[in-house]
C-alpha positions as CSV (number, residue, x, y, z in Angstrom):
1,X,175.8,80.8,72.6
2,X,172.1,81.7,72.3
3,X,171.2,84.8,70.0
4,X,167.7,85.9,69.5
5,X,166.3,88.3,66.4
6,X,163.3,89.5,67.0
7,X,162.0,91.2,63.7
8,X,158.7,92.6,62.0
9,X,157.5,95.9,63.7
10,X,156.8,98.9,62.3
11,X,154.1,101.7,62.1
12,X,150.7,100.4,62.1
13,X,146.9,102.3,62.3
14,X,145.0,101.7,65.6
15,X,143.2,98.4,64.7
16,X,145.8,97.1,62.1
17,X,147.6,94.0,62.4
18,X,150.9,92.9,62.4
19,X,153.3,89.6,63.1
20,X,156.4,89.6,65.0
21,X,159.0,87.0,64.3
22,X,162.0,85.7,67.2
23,X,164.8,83.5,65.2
24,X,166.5,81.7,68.0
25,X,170.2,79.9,67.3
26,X,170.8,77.4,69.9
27,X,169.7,74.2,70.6
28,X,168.2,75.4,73.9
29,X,165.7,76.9,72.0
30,X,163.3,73.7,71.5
31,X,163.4,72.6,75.0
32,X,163.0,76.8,76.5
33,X,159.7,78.0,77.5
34,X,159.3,81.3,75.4
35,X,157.7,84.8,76.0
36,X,157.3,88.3,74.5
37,X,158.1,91.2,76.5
38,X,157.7,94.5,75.8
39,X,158.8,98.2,76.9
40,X,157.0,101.1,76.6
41,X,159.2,104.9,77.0
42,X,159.4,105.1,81.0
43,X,157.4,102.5,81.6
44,X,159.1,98.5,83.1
45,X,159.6,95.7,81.0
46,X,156.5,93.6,81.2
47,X,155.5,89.9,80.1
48,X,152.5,90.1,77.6
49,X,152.8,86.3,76.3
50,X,154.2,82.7,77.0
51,X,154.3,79.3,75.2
52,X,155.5,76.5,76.5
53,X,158.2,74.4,74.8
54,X,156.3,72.4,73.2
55,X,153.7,75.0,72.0
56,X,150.2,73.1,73.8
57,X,150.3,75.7,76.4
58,X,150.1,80.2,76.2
59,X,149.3,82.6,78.6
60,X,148.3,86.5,78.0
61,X,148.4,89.8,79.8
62,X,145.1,90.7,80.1
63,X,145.8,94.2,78.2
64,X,146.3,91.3,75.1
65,X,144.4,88.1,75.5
66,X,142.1,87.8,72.6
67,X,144.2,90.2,70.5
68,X,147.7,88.5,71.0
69,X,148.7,85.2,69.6
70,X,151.9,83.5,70.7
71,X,153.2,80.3,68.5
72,X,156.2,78.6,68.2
73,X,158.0,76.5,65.2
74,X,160.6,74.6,66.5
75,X,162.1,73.3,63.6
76,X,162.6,76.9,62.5
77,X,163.5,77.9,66.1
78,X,161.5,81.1,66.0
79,X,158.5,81.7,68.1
80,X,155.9,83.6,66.7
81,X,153.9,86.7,67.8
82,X,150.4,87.8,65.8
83,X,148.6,90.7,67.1
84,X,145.3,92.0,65.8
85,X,143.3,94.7,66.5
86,X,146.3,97.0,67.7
87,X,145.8,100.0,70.2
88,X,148.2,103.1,70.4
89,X,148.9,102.2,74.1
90,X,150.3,98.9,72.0
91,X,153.3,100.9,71.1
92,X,156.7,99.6,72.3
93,X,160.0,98.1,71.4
94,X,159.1,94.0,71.9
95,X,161.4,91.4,72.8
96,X,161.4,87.7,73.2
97,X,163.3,85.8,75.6
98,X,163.0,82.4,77.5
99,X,160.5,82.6,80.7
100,X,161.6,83.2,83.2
101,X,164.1,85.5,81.6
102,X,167.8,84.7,80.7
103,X,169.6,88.4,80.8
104,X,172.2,87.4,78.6
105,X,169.9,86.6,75.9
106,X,167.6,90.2,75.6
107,X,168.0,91.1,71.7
108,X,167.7,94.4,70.5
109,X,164.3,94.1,70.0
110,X,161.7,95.4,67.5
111,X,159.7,98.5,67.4
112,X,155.8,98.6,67.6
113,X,154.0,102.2,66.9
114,X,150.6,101.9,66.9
115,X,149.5,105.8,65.5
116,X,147.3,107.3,62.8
């Protein structure tokens, strides 16, 4: 059975940084195109990074690209998500899950608060 941890939010100034880690268990894992979701209060989950299984390929929202950076270590099984220069409208609980989505697999996330 697959289980993903997504860890490393937190509070964070408008402009600061921070790194979001997604431990997968599961051999699916190396072989699973990944992706970071996340949720904003009354607003729909939405995709805001992919990488492909074996890490040459990544796609961004464009509310991210050139802020976002999405990598994956497969022999740790955890993908990876760095993201600089962070805006208020940044804050949300983020998830990762396998693209397209496996609903069985949604974690309980981790929360992003981008405030000063």
């Amino acid at each position: 059975q697959v289980q993903l941890v997504e860890s490393g939010g937190g509070l964070v100034q408008p402009g600061g940084s921070l790194r979001l880690s997604c431990a997968a268990s599961g051999s699916i894992f190396r072989i699973a195109p990944m992706g970071w979701y996340r949720q904003a209060p009354g607003n729909q989950r939405e995709l805001v990074a992919y990488i492909t299984s074996s890490g040459v390929t990544t796609k961004y929202a464009g509310s991210v690209k050139g802020r976002f950076t999405i990598s994956r270590d497969n022999a740790k099984n955890t993908v990876y998500l760095q993201m600089n220069s962070l805006k208020p409208e940044d804050t949300a609980v983020y998830y990762c899950n396998t693209d397209p989505v496996t609903t069985s697999y949604w974690g309980q996330g981790t929360q992003v608060t981008v405030s000063s």
